[in-house]
C-alpha positions as CSV (number, residue, x, y, z in Angstrom):
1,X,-49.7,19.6,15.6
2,X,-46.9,19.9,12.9
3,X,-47.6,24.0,13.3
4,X,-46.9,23.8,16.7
5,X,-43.6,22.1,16.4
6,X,-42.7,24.3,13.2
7,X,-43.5,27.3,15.4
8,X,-41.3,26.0,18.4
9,X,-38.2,24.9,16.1
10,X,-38.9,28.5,14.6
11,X,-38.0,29.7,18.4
12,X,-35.4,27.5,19.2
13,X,-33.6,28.2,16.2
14,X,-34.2,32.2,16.3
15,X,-33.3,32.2,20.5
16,X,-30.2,30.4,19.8
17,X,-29.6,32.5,17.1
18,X,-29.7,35.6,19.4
19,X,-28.2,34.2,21.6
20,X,-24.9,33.6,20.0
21,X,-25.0,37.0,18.9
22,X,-25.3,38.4,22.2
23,X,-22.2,36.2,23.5
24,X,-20.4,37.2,20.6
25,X,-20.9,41.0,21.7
26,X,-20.0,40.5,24.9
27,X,-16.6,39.0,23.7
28,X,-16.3,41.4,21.8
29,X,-16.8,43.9,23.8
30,X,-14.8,42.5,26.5
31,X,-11.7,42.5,24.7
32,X,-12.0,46.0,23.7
33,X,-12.1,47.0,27.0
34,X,-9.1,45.0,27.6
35,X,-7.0,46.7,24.9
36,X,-8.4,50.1,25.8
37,X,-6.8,49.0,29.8
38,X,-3.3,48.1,28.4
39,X,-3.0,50.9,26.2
40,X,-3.9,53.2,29.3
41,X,-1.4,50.7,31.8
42,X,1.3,51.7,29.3
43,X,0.7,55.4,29.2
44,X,0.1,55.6,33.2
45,X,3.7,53.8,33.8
46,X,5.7,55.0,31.0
């Protein structure tokens, strides 16, 4: 019994784990794109 509930903290740690990581990239991301979008704004009306 303590295996098993080693083995599921294990994967609850690991999937939050990725988790966050994969939010993070998406931020990340995301506000890339969003720079990349104002730099060509300013270039399209200036």
């Amino acid at each position: 019994m303590d295996t098993l509930k080693s083995i599921f903290k294990f994967m609850l740690a690991s999937t939050l784990v990725v988790g966050g990581l994969l939010i993070g990239g998406t931020i990340f991301a995301a506000k890339g794109i969003d720079t990349l979008g104002d730099k060509l704004r300013k270039k399209i009306h200036h």
